[in-house]
Every structure is written in structure tokens, then in C-alpha cells.
C-alpha positions in Angstrom: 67.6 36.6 -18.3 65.6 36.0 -21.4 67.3 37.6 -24.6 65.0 40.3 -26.6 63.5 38.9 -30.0 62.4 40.7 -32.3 58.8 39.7 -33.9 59.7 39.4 -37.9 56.9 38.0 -38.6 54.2 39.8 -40.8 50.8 39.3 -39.9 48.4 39.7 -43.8 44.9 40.6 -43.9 44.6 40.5 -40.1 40.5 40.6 -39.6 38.7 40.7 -36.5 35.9 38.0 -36.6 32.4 38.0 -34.3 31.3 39.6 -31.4 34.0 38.3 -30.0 36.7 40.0 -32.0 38.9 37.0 -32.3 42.1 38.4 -34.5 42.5 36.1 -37.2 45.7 36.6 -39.3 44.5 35.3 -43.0 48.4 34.6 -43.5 51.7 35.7 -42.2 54.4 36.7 -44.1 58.1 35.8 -42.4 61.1 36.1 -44.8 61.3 34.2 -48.0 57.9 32.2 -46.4 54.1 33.0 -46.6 51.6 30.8 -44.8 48.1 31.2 -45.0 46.3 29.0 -42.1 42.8 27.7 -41.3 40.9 29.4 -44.3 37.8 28.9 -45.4 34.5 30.2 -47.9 33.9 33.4 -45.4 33.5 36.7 -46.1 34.9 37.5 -42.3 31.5 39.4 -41.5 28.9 36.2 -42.1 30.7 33.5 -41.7 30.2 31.4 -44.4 29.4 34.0 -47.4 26.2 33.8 -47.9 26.2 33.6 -51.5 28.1 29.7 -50.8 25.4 28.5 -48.7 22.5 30.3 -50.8 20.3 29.2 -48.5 16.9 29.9 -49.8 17.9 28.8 -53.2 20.8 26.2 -52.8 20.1 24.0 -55.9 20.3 27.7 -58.4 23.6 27.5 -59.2 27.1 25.6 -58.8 27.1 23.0 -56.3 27.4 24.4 -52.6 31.2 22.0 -52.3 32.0 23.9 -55.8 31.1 27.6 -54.5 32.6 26.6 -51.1 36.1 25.9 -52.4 36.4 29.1 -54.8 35.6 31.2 -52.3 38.6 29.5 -50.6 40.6 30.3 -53.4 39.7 33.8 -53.7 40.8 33.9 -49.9 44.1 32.2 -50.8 44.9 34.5 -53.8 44.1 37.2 -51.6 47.0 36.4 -49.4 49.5 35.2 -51.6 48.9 39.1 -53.6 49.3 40.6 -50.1 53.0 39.1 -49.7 54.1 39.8 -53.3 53.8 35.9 -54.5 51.5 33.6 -56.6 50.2 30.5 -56.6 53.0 28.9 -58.8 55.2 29.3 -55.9 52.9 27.2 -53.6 55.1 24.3 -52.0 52.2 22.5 -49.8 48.7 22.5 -49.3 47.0 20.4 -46.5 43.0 20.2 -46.5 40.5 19.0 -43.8 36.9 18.3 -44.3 34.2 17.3 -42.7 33.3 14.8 -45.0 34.9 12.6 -48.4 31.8 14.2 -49.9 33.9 17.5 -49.8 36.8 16.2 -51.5 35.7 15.8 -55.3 34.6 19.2 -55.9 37.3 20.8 -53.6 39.9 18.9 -56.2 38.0 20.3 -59.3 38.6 23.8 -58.0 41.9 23.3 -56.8 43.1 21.8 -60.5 41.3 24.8 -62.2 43.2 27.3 -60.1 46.2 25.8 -59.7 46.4 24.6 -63.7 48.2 21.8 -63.1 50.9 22.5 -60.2 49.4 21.3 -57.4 51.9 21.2 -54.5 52.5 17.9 -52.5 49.1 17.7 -50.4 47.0 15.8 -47.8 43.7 15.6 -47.4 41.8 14.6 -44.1 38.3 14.2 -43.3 37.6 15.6 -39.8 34.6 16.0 -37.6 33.8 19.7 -37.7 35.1 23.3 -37.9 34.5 26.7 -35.9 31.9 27.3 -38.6 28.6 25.5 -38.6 28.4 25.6 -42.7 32.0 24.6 -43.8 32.7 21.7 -45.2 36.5 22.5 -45.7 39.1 24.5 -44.3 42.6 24.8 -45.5 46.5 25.3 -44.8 48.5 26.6 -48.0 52.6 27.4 -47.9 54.1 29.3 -50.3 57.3 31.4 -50.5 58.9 34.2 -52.2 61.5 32.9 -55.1 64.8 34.3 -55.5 67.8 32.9 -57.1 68.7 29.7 -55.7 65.4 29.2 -54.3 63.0 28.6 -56.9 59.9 26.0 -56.8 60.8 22.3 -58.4 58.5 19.7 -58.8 59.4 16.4 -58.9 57.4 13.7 -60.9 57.4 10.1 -61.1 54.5 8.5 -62.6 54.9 5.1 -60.0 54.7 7.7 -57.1 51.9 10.1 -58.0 48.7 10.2 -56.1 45.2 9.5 -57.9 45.1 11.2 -61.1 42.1 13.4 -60.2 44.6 15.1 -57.3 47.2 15.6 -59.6 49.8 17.0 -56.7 53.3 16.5 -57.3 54.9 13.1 -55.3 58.0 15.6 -54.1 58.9 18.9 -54.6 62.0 20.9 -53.9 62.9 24.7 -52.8 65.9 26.2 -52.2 67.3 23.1 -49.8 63.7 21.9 -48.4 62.0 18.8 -49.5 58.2 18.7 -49.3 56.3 15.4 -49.5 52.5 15.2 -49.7 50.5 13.3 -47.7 51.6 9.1 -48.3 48.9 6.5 -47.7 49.5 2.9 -48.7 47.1 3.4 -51.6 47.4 0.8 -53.8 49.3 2.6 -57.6 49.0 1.4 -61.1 48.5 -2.7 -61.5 49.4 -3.3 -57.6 47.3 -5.9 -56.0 45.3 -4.5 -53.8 42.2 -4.9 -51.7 39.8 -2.4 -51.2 42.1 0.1 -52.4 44.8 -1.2 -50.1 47.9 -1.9 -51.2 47.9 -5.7 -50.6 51.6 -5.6 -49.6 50.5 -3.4 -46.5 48.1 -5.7 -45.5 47.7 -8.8 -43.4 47.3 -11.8 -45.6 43.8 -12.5 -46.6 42.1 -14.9 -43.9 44.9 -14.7 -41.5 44.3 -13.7 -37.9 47.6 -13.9 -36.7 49.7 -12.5 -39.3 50.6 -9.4 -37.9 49.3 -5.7 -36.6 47.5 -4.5 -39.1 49.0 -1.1 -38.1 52.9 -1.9 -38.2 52.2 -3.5 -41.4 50.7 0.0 -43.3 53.0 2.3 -41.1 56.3 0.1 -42.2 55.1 -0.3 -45.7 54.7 3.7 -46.0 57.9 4.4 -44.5 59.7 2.2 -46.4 58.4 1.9 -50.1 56.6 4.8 -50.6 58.5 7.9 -48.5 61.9 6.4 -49.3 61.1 6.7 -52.6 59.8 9.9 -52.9 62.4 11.4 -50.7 65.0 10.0 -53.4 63.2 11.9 -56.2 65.2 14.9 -54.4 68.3 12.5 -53.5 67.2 12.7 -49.9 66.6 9.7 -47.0 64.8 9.0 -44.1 67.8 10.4 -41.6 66.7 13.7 -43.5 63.4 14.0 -42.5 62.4 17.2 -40.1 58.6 17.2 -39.5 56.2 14.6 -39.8 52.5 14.6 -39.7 50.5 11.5 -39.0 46.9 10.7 -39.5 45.6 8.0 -37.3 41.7 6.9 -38.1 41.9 4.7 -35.0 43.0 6.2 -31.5 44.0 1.9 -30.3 46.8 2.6 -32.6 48.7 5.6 -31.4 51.2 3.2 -29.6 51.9 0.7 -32.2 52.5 3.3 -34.9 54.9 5.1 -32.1 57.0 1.7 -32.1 57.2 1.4 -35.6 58.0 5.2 -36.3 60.7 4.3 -34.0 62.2 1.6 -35.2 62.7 3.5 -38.3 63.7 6.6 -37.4 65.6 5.9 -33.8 65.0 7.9 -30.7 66.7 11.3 -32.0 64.6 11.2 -35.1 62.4 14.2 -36.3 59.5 16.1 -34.6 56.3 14.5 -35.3 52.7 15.3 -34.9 49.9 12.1 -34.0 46.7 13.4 -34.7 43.1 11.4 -34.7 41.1 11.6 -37.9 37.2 9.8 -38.2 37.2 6.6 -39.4 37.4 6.0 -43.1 38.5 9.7 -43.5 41.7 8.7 -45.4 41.8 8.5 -49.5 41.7 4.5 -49.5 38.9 3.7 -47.9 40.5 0.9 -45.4 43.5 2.9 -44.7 44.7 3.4 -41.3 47.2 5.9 -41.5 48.7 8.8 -43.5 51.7 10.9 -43.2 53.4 13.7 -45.0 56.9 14.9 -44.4 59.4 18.2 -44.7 62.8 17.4 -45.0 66.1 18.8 -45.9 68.8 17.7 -48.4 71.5 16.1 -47.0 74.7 18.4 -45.6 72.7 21.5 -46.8 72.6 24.3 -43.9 68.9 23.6 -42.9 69.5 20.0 -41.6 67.6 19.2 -38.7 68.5 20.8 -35.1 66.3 19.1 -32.2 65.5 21.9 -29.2 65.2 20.8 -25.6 63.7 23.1 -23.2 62.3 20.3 -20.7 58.6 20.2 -22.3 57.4 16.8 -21.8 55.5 14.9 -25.3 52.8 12.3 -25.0 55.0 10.2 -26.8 58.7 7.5 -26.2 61.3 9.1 -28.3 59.1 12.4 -29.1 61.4 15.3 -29.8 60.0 18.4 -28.4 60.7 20.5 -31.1 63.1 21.1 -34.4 64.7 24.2 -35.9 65.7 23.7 -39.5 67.4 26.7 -41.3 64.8 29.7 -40.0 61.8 27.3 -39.2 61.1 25.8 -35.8 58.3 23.1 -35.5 56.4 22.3 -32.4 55.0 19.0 -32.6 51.5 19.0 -31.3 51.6 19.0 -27.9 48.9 18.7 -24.9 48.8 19.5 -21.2 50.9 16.7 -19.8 54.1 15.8 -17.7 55.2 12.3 -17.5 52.3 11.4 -15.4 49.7 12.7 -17.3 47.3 15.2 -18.1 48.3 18.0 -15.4 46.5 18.6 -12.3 45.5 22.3 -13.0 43.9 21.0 -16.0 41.7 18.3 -14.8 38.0 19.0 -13.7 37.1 18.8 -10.2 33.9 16.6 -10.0 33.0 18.4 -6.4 33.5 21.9 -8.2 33.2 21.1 -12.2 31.7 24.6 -12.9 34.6 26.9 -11.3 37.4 26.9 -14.0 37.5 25.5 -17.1 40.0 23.0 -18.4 40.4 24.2 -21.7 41.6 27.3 -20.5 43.8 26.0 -18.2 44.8 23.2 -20.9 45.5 26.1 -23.5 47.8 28.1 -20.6 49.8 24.9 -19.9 50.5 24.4 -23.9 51.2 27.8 -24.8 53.7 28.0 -22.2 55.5 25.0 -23.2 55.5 26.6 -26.9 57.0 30.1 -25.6 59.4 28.4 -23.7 60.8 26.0 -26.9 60.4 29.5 -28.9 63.1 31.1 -26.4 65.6 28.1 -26.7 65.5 28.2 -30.3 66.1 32.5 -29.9 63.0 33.3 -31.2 59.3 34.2 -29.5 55.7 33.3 -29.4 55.1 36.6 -31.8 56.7 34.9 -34.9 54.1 32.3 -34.7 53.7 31.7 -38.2 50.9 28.9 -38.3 49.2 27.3 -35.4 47.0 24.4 -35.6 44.2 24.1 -33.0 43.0 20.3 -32.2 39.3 19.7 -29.7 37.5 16.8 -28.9 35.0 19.7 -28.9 34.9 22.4 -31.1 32.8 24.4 -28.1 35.9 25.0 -26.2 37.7 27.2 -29.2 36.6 30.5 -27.7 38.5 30.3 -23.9 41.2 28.4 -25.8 41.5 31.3 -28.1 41.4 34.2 -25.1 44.9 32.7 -23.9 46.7 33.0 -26.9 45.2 36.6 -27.4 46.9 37.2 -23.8 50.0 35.5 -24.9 50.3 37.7 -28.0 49.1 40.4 -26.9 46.5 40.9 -28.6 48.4 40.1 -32.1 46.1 38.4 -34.8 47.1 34.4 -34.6 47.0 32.5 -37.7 45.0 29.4 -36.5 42.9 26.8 -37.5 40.9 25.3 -35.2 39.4 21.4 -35.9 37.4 19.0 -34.2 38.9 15.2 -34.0 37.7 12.6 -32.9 38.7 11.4 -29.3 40.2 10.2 -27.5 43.7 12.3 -27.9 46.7 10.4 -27.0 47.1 11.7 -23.3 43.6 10.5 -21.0 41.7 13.8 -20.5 43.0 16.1 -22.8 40.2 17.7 -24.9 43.0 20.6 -26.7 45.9 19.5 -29.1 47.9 22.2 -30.8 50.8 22.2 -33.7 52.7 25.1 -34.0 55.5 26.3 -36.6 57.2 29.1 -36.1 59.7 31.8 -37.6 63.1 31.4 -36.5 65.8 33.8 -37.7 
């Protein structure tokens, strides 16, 4: 028999949004932890406010991207007041857009509001959103101090990011390492091409000197994360979550072997997730990856969960409980043959069921049940990260988690990527972290 849990979790500024009355949780409050998910420049009755978008005047005042990102950070301050914190306790930030155009002006905000520390952060450019007019749409972290868990920043000038994104290369709290999104951007007087680190490239005019793909993803790994996990006297072994940014879906396989290599086959949870092409800060970069970890022998070292969910991926742990987090790498409607049978489309009957629905039931299954072996339950869902091939099918995909909670609000945010995802068919992905204590 399945144990009791009791949802700890504290849904903030739950709003109901459309005719549809999805139940949106701005943020969630779970012990020392507040997450705010999937927020962007609405005003939760119009969508997009309507003063961002001005539409019959657009050029009157502050640029559209400008407007666009304080209203963001009006929704951000919202929630961090709601669970008693601020936004010097932020430890991560994690930004998609629809387009680099975005990013400039989002940064200017951000480095206004923030006043100089910015938590680690990654920035990806992806196709489109659940509404038409936004151009961004953001996951912050934060927590609550106390003694013993206070916000650190770590710098090193040969490890920070371009100086107009001024996030911190590490930062520590309590026993948790957070590391921003790591790109093989060239830094200071390295040669480089393009903006490409030259040392995570083939040579120039070979054809044979390698794929290109092993070459960034090793080159990341091993001179850029290694070093900023030091900053906190951390290493690779320590690693509990990883999310990677692939701009191009021929390489989910050879970044899988590398990964690998690196990290063994009982390494940490990871996430593969498609971006657009050139949607990545150097502008022939492949690949980009951000990291939690833990400090070594500290009490929130990595424990993998097994609870027979299959991953698209050799070596893919199925999930990871570290101190009163679990992570739920993102995760499709597959066994080790495929995408399932429910969730294929008949070609005879194509019109009958619907695949996301069926894709969404299969997922959110496989979640509860890695929620139960780590003792805890779909309600603490603190953060949940909704991936389509097309953004159409949020609605039905939505419908099934509102059944699985109960009609609780879910903190989501829901993204188009490009396709194809890494199992054939699949048109949902989802990412989930939840409260664990």
C-alpha cells in the first residue's frame, strides 16, 4: 500500500487564467525554497498587459522588450514578497525567448533590478510561448536564509559570462552549488572563432578532425564546469541535475556518449532539451548546460530513485533526491521500444483521441510514481517544465495534470522547441522538480 504524504508545498499567487480556468501557481513556496515558474509581462486577465504591447502606440514609450521584462519583474517581486524573501536571496534564474533580439533589453532590466547580483543564469532562445505576444518567459529560485544558509556568490574574473550578463560563475547556499548556464564562449584573450572558443572546435579546414559535438561538450565539461564547480571546492562526481541545450536534434546521441564518458553510468539526472538553431549566446555554439550540485560528504549528496520509468536515454537516471529536492529529468511517453502504443495516432482513426493527452497521462504517471519512491507526491510539485513540438497541444496536456492534482494550481511553463524530441513521435517533454521532505 502506498504511504500517505502530506502536500507541504505552498502554492503563491495561485490565479486562474482564460476561459479555460487553467490554475496557474505564480510560485510555490516549499521549506527554506521559493520557485517562481513560467512567468511572464501578464496581468493574468489580458494576457500580455496591455500597456507592454501598447498596441496602437508601440513606438510612445520604452521599447516593447524593455516594458516586457519589468513587467516580469514586478511579477517576480510579487512572489518573492508573498514567501517572505527578496531578490538578494535569488540563487538561479533561467530565461527563454523567442528570439536573441529579446535578450539585450531583458539583461538591462534584470541588472537594474537585481543591482548587481545576478544569480548563475541561462538564457535560451526558443520558438514560442502559450502567449502570442511574449517574447520571454522566466524560471527564478530563491530561498529563505537562515543561519547556515545564507546566499554566496562566487567570482572569478576568468570564469564570468559576458560583462553585460553580469551573473555570478558559481554560487553557494547552505550545501548546494548552483552553476549558470556554461557555453564554450570564447573569455578574455582566448582564440576564438566566431565567438567559439577555438579550443572547442575542430581545427580550421579539417574535415576529419573530430565531432564537432564531442569536441564543445568535452571542452565544457572539462575546462569550464570543473572550474567553476572548484570555485565552491566541488567536482564533477558532485553534480545532481543537469540541463542541456542542444541547437541540433543529430546530436542528442553523441552528446549522450560524451556526458557519459565523463560522468559514468550512475551519474546525475539530466535533462536533453532542443533549442532553435543559433539560439545559444555564441553564435556557433552547439550546446549549453547548467548544473546543481552538492558539496562533497555534505548531507544532500546525490541519491538516484528507481521506480522502473524508462528514459530516452543509455545511462539516464530516472530521477535524483538531493537533501529535500527530487528532480525528474525530462521525460516523454516511451518504454524501451519507443513512443507507447496508446500514444501514437491511428492513421485509420486520427480524430478519436488525442496523443498529447494520452502522451501527458503516460508522463505524469511515471512522475507520481518516482514521487512515491522518493516518499513524497505529485502535490509537492514545485516547478514543472512543459516542452511541445507544438504549443497547440498545451490545453489537453494541461487538463491531465489538473486531474492529477486535483484541481491544485501547477506551477508550469509551457515552451515550444523545435523538433524532433529525442524519442520518434513524441510531441510533449516535461521536467519536473519536486519537494521532498
Amino acid at each position: 500500500m502506498t504511504k500517505a504524504v502530506t502536500d507541504t508545498a505552498e502554492p503563491l499567487l495561485p490565479v486562474e487564467l482564460g476561459s479555460g480556468k487553467v490554475k496557474f501557481a505564480q510560485g510555490v513556496k516549499a521549506g527554506r525554497w521559493v520557485f517562481a515558474t513560467g512567468l511572464m509581462a501578464q496581468d493574468f486577465v489580458n494576457g500580455i498587459a496591455p500597456d507592454v504591447t501598447a498596441g496602437r502606440t508601440p513606438h510612445a514609450g520604452l521599447p516593447k522588450r524593455e516594458k516586457e521584462a519589468s513587467r516580469i519583474f514586478q511579477n517576480l517581486d510579487a512572489v518573492l514578497r508573498a514567501a517572505g524573501t527578496d531578490r538578494a536571496n535569488l540563487v538561479r534564474t533561467d530565461q527563454y525567448y523567442t528570439t536573441v533580439k529579446a535578450v539585450p533589453p531583458y539583461q538591462h532590466v534584470r541588472r537594474e533590478f537585481l543591482k548587481g547580483r545576478i544569480p548563475p543564469s541561462t538564457s535560451i532562445a526558443q520558438q514560442r510561448f502559450v502567449l502570442p505576444d511574449a517574447d520571454m518567459n522566466i524560471q527564478a529560485m530563491a530561498v529563505i536564509p537562515e543561519a547556515g544558509f545564507e546566499v554566496t556568490h562566487l567570482k572569478n574574473e576568468q570564469l564570468a559570462g559576458r560583462p553585460t550578463s553580469g551573473y555570478s560563475p558559481a554560487l553557494a547556499v547552505g550545501d548546494y552549488i548552483f552553476l549558470p548556464g556554461i557555453t564554450s564562449l570564447a573569455i578574455g584573450d582566448e582564440p576564438r572563432r566566431n565567438g567559439v572558443a577555438a579550443a572547442a572546435l575542430m581545427t580550421e579546414g579539417a574535415q576529419w578532425g573530430g565531432q564537432p559535438i564531442k569536441l564543445e561538450t568535452d571542452f565544457i565539461i572539462t575546462k569550464r564546469m570543473a572550474a567553476s564547480l572548484a570555485l565552491a571546492g566541488a567536482r564533477l562526481e558532485d553534480v545532481i541535475h543537469a540541463q542541456v541545450y542542444l541547437a541540433d536534434p543529430d546530436d542528442y546521441s553523441a552528446f549522450n556518449e560524451r556526458w557519459t564518458c565523463h560522468f559514468g553510468d550512475k551519474g546525475p539526472t539530466f535533462s536533453i532539451i532542443p533549442c532553435i538553431e543559433r539560439g545559444l549566446a555564441p553564435y556557433d555554439g552547439k550546446i549549453e548546460i547548467n548544473v546543481i550540485a552538492a558539496k562533497p560528504g555534505s548531507p544532500v549528496v546525490r541519491q538516484n530513485i528507481d521506480a522502473g520509468v524508462a528514459t530516452a536515454f543509455r545511462f539516464q537516471p530516472q530521477a535524483a533526491k538531493s537533501g529535500d529536492l527530487l528532480f525528474i529529468p525530462a521525460l516523454m511517453a516511451a518504454d524501451r521500444d519507443g513512443l507507447l502504443p496508446s500514444a501514437e495516432v491511428n492513421p485509420r482513426q486520427p480524430y478519436f483521441s488525442s496523443s498529447a493527452e494520452a502522451q501527458a497521462e503516460a508522463i505524469i504517471g511515471n512522475i507520481a510514481k518516482l514521487c512515491d519512491a522518493a516518499g513524497t507526491s505529485l502535490g509537492n510539485v514545485v516547478r514543472s517544465l512543459l516542452f511541445f513540438t507544438n504549443i497547440g497541444e498545451f490545453y489537453p496536456v494541461y487538463k491531465v495534470w489538473e486531474r492529477a492534482l486535483d484541481g491544485r494550481p501547477l506551477p508550469f511553463s509551457a515552451v515550444e522547441v523545435p523538433g524532433p524530441l529525442p524519442v520518434p513521435g513524441a510531441t510533449v517533454m516535461m521536467e519536473t522538480w519536486v519537494y521532498a521532505p
